[in-house]
C-alpha positions in Angstrom: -130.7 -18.5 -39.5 -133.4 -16.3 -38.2 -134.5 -14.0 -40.9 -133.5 -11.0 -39.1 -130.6 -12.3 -38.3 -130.3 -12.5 -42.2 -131.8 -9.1 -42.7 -128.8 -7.7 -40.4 -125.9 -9.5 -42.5 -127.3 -8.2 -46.0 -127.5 -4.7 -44.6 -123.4 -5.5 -43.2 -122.8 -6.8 -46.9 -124.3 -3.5 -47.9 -122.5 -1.0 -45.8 -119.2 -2.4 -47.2 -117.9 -3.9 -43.5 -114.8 -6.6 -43.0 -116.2 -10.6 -42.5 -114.6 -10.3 -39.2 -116.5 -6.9 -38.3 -119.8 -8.5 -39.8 -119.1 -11.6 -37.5 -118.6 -9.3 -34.4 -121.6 -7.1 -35.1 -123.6 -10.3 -35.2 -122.3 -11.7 -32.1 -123.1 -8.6 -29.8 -126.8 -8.6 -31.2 -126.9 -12.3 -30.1 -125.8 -11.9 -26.7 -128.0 -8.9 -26.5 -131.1 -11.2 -27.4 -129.9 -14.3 -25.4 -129.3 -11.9 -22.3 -132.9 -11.1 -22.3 -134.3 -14.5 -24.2 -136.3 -12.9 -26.7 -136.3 -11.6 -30.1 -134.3 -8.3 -30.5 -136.4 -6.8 -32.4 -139.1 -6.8 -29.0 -136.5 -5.4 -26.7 -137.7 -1.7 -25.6 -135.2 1.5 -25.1 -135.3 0.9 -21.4 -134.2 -2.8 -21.6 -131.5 -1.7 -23.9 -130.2 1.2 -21.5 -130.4 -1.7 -18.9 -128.3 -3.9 -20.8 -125.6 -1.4 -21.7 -125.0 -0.3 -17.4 -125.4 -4.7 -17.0 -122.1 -4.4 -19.3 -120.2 -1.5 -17.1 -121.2 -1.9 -13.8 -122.3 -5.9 -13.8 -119.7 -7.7 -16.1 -117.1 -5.1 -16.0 -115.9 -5.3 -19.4 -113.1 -3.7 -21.1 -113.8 -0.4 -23.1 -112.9 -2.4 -26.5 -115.4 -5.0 -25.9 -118.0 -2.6 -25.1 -117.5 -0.4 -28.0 -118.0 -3.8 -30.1 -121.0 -4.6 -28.8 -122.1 -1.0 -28.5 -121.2 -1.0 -32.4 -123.1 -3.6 -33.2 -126.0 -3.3 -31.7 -126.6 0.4 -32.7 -125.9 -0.8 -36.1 -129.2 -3.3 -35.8 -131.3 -0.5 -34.5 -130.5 2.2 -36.9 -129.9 0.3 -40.0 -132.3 -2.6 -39.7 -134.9 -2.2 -37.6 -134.8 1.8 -38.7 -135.1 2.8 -34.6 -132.9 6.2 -33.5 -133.1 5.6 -30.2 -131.8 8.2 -27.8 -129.8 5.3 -26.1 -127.7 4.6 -28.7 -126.4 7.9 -28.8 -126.1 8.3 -25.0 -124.2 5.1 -24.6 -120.0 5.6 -24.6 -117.3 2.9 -24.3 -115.2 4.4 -21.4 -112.6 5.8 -21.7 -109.1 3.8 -22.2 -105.7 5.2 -21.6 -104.0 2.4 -20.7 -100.5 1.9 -22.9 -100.3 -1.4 -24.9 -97.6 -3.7 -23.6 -94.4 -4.5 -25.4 -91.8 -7.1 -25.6 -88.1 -6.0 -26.0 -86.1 -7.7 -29.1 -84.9 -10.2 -26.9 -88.4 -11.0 -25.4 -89.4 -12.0 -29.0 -86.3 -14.0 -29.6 -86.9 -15.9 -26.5 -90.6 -16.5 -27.5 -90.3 -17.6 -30.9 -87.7 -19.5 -30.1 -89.4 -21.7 -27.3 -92.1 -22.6 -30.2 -90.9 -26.2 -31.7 -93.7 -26.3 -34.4 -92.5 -25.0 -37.7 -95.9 -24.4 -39.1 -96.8 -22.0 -36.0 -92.9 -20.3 -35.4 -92.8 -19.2 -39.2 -96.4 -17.9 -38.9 -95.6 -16.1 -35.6 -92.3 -14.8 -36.7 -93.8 -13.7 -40.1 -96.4 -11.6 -38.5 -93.7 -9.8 -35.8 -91.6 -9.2 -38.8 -94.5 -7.6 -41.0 -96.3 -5.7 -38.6 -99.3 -7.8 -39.1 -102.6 -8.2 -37.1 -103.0 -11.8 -36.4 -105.8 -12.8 -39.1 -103.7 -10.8 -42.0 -100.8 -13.1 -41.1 -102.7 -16.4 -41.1 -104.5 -15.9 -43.9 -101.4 -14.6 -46.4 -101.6 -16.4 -49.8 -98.8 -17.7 -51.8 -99.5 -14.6 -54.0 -99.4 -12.3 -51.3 -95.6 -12.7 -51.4 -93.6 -10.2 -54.1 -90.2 -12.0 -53.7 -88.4 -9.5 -56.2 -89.2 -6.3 -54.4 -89.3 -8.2 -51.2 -92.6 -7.1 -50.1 -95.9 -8.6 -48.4 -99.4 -7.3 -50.0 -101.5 -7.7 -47.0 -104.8 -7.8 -48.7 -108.1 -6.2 -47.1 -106.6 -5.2 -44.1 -109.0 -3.7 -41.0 -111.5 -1.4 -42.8 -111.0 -3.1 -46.3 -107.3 -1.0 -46.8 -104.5 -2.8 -48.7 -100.9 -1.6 -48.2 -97.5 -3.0 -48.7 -95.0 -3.8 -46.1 -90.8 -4.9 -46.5 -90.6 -8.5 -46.2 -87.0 -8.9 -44.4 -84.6 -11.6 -46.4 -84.4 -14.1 -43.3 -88.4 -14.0 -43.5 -88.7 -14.8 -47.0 -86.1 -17.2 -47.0 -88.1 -19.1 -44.0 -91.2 -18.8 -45.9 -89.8 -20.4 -48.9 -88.6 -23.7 -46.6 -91.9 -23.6 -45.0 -94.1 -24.0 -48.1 -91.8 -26.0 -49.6 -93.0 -28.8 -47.1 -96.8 -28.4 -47.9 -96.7 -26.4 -51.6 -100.1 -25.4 -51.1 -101.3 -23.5 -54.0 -102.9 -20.9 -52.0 -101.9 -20.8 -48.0 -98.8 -19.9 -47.3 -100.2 -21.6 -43.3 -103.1 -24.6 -44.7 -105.1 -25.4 -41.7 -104.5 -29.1 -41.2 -107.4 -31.8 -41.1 -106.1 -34.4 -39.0 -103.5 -37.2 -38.9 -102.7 -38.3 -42.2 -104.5 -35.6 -43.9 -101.8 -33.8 -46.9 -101.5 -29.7 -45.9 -101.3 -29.4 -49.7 -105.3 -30.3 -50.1 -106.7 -28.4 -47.3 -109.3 -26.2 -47.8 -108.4 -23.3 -44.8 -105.5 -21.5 -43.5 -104.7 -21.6 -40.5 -106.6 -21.3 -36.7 -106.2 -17.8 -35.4 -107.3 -19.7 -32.0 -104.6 -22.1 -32.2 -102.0 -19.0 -33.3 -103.1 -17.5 -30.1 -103.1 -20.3 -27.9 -99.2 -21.1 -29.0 -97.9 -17.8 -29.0 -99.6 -17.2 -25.1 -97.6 -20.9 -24.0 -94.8 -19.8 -25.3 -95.2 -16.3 -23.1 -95.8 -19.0 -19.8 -92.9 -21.2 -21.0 -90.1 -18.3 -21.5 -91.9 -16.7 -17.8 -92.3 -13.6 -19.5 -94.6 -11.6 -16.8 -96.3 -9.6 -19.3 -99.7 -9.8 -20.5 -98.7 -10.0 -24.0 -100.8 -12.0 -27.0 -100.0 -12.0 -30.9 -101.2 -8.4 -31.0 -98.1 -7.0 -29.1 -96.0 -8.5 -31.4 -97.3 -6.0 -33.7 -97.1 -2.9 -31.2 -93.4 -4.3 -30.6 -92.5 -4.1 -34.4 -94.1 -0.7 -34.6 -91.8 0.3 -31.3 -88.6 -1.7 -31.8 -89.1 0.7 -35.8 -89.3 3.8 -34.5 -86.2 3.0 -31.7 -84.1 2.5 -34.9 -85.0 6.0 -36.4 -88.0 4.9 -38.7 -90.2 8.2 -39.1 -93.8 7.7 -37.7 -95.2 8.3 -41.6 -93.5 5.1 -42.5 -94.8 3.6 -39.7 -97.8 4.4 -40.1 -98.2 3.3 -43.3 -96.6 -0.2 -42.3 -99.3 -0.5 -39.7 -102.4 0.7 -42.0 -103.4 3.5 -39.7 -105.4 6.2 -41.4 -104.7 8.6 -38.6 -100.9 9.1 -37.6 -102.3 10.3 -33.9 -102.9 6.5 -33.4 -99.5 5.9 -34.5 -98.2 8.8 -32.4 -98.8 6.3 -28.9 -95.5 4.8 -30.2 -93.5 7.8 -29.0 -94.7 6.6 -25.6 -93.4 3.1 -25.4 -90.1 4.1 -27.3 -87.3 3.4 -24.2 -84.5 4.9 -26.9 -87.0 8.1 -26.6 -87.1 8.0 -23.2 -83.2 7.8 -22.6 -82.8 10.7 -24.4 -85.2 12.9 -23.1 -83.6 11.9 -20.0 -80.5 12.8 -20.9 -81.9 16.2 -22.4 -83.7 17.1 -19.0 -80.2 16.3 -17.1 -78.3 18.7 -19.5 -81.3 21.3 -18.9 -80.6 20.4 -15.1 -77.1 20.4 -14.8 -76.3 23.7 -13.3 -79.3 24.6 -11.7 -77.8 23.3 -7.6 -74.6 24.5 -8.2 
């Protein structure tokens, strides 16, 4: 490790960021430097500006990504190297108004169900059932679990936040039978380290890779023709709540989300919503030809 490189992940450690957000931060500083193969720190503003349209107009990637590696490459800059370029203010992920996608109920019956490993259709229908983003759910310890009030304690969540959700009865009762076959005394999913190798000794949870890759064959297999990974499991919980009358607060505070307008995009994918504001417009409407 470079000692920049090293310089950048103490001043990370410093600012209080998630692992996974050092990790990303890190990355887009990489490609940054490996795009131009040299040293970051002897890039100029103008190769950075050029570097920022290569990402829009040349590689054509998706707002998100770009506001990563916009993110973490401002974050080198100002923080480490101490530059306040005019650049890094200019520069803007576009903008994204594209709706998540969303599996009905029966779309995640029919996906979990076409997943024969245990170890990967627990963990699947675990985070669906939680609300979870895909590393909170493959990393949940054994203590994580509160089986007397039936909650999940989903420990440093994005941004550091903590937060409690309900832990349904057919959940916990599937977690139970689950770790009943490993009794790992930390993972409730241990990674495992090859044929032969005991679940109960290893020394990781669980590939969020492999989680991924499972969950996006079992899309293929059911021929579900929507673009759906783990994450829409968790848009679909939030969804398929507020169809039953959940309140957006609650929500809200299931999902994590400091602001409730970023829960708010629920009220778009709601289809219960949507029938009866249909039904409201024709009532409006009904007289208005005659």
């Amino acid at each position: 490790m470079t000692a920049l490189r090293e310089r950048m992940i103490e001043d990370l450690q410093l600012h209080g960021l998630s692992t996974s957000t050092q990790e990303n931060y890190v990355r887009a500083v990489r490609d940054l430097a490996g795009h131009y193969r040299k040293p970051p720190d002897q890039l100029t503003e103008e190769e950075l500006r050029e570097y920022f349209l290569f990402l829009i107009k040349g590689r054509r990637v998706s707002p998100s990504t770009f506001r990563i590696a916009l993110c973490g490459i401002k974050f080198f800059y100002e923080h480490t190297l101490q530059k306040h370029w005019a650049t890094l203010e200019l520069a803007r992920p576009p903008a994204e108004k594209k709706l998540p996608e969303v599996l009905t109920i029966d779309e995640v019956r029919q996906v979990l169900g076409c997943i024969r490993s245990l170890r990967y259709r627990v963990c699947l229908s675990t985070i669906y059932a939680c609300g979870l983003r895909i590393r909170e759910g493959t990393h949940l310890r054994v203590q994580d679990i509160d089986r007397g009030r039936k909650m999940v304690h989903v420990c440093h969540g994005k941004g550091g936040k903590d937060r409690y959700v309900p832990l349904p009865q057919p959940i916990l009762e599937m977690l139970r039978q689950y770790w009943a076959t490993h009794r790992h005394p930390i993972w409730l999913f241990p990674s495992p380290h090859g044929v032969g190798k005991l679940l109960s000794s290893a020394t990781d949870p669980i590939s969020a890779r492999g989680v991924q890759q499972v969950f996006e064959c079992a899309v293929q297999e059911c021929r579900i023709q929507k673009p759906a990974t783990v994450h829409t499991l968790r848009h679909s919980y939030a969804t398929h709540l507020f169809d039953a009358g959940v309140p957006l607060r609650i929500i809200q505070a299931y999902l994590g989300h400091t602001s409730p307008t970023t829960t708010a995009i629920y009220t778009h994918l709601s289809q219960k919503s949507d029938e009866q504001a249909i039904q409201a417009i024709n009532q409006v409407l009904e007289n208005l030809w005659r």
